[in-house]
C-alpha positions in Angstrom: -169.6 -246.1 67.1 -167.5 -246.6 70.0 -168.6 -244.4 73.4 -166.3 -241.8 74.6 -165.3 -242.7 78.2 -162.8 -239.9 78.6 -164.7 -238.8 81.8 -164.7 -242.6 83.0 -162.6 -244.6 85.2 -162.2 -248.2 85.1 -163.0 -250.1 88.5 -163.3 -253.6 89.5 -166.5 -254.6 91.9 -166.9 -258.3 93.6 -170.8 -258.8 93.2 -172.3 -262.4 94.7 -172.5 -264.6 91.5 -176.5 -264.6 92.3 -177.2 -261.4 92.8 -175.5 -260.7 89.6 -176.8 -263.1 87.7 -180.6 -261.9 88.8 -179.5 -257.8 88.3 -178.7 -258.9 84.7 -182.0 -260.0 84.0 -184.0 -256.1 84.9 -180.8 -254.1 84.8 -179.2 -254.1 81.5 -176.1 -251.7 82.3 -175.1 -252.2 85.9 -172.4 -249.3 85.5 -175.2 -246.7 84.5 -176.8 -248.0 87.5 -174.2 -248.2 89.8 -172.9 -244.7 88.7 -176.7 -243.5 89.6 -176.2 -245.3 93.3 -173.4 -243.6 94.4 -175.3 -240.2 93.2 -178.3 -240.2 94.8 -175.9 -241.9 98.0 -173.7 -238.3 97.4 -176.9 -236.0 96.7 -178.3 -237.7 100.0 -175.4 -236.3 101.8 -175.0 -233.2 100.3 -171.7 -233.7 98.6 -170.7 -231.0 96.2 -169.7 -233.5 93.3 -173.6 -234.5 93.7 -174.9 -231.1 92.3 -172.5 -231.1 89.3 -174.7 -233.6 87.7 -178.1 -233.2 89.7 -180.9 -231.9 86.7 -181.8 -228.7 89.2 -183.9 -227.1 85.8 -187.7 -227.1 85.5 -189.5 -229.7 84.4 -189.1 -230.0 79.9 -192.9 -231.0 80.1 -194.9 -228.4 82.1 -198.3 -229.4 82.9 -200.8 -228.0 85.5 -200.5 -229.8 88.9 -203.2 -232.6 89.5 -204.2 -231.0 92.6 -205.6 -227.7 89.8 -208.6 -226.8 88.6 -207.6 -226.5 85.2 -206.6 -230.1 85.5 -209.7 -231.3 86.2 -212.2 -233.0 83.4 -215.4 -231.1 83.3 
């Protein structure tokens, strides 16, 4: 099944041939990276787009914090 990129926009990038090369090896989708770069850059800054996609909910795992008793082993 083919990925809806209706919300996408095709760019072109110039990357050093070895830096690419090496990314390829840990990163396996450079433009889900990339697109996570420039977010954290725009959250950084406080751009508006930024908290449009920022996850600002609780956490969907809540555990006590380390630091509480009830986390403790007895």
């Amino acid at each position: 099944m083919v990925k809806s990129n209706s919300n996408k926009k095709s760019v072109k990038i110039y990357l050093n041939k070895r830096l690419y090369e090496a990314s390829r090896q840990i990163i396996p989708n450079l433009s889900h990276f990339v697109e996570t770069k420039i977010l954290e850059v725009l959250y950084a800054l406080n751009h508006p787009v930024a908290k449009e996609f920022i996850w600002t909910g609780g956490d969907l795992n809540p555990r006590p914090l380390a630091c509480q008793a009830s986390a403790l082993p007895n």
